[in-house]
N, C-alpha and C positions, 0 to 999 in steps of 0.2 A: 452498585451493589452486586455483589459476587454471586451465581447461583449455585444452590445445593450440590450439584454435581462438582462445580469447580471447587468448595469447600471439604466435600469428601476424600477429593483426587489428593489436593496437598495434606492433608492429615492422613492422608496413606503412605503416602511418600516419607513425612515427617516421619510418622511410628516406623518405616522399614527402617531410614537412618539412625534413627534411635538406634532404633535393635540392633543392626549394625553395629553402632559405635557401644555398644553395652556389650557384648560379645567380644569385639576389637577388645574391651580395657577387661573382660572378666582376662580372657587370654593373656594378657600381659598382667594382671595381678597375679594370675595360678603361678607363671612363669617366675616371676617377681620374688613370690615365695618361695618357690622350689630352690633357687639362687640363692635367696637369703638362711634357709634351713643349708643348706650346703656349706656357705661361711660361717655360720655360727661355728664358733670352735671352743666360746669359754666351757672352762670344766674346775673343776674343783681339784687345790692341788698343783696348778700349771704356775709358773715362775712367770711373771709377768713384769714390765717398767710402766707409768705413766707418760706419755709423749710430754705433755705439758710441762712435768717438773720431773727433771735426770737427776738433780741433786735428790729425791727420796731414794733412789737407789733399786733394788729389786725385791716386789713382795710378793706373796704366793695367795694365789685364792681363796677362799677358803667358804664361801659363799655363794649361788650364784642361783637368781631369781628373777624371771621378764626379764633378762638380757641387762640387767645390773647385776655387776660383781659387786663383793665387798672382799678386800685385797687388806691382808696384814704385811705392812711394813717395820717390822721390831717393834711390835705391840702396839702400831700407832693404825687403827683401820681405816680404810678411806673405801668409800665406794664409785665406782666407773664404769662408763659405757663400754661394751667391745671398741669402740672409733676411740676409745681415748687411751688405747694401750697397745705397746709394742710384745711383741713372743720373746723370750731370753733364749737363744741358743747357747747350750751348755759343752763343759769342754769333752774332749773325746772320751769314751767310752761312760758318759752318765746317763741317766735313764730320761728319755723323753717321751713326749706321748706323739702321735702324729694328730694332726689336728686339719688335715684336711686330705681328700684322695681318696684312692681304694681301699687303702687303711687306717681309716679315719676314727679314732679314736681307740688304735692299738698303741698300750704301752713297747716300747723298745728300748738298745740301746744303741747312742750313736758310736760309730767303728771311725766314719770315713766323714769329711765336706771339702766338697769341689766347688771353691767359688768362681772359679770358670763359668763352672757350667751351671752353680746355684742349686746343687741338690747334695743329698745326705746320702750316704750309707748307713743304715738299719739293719740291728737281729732285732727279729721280735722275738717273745719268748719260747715262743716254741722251734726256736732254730730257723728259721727264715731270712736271710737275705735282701734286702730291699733298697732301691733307690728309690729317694723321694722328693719333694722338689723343698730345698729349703724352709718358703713361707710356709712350708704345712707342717715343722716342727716346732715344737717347746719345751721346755725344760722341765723335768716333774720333781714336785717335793711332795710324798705321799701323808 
């Protein structure tokens, strides 16, 4: 039988790694989150495709609640996760919103794309110039 001191020692021990490792995961959940509010990018409005099925073609948002869209494709609504949908880049000079970055959820329009180098040229509306990295644009239907 184990005595009172050698039972206290290891439940000391126990509770610091606890704590530890509850600290360790709060740390990686804040982080987790801050990451995941940074990719959120649906918005109402944005020109989206379904990865799943290409044949529906391209619908626009129109909806958008806890991270379910509900997307109108010619009157037929379907609703999706962000992971189940591609951004429509649109052709040059249409309005897109940017959807991720330092300008992240400023309507523009596209000028320029360098698939080189996978980034956009943007005016926003108030006369600004911007490059941006491709995945962070979408195509808007207001």
């Amino acid at each position: 039988m184990k005595s009172t001191t050698e039972r206290k020692v290891r439940k000391c021990a126990f509770s610091r790694i606890y704590f530890a490792l509850m600290l360790q995961t709060q740390a990686i959940d804040s982080h987790t989150k801050e990451k995941l509010e940074d990719e959120q990018w649906l918005s109402t409005g944005l020109v989206v495709r379904l990865k799943q099925d290409r044949k529906m073609g391209k619908g626009t948002i129109v909806t958008v609640n806890a991270g379910l869209a509900r997307i109108n494709f010619s009157g037929c609504l379907v609703e999706a996760h962000q992971a189940d949908l591609d951004k429509v880049i649109p052709r040059l000079n249409s309005t897109v919103v940017v959807t991720g970055g330092k300008m992240k959820g400023k309507c523009a329009k596209l000028l320029h794309v360098d698939l080189h180098h996978k980034t956009a040229e943007v005016v926003t509306l108030d006369d600004m110039k911007e490059n941006v990295e491709l995945q962070h644009i979408c195509k808007y239907d207001p």
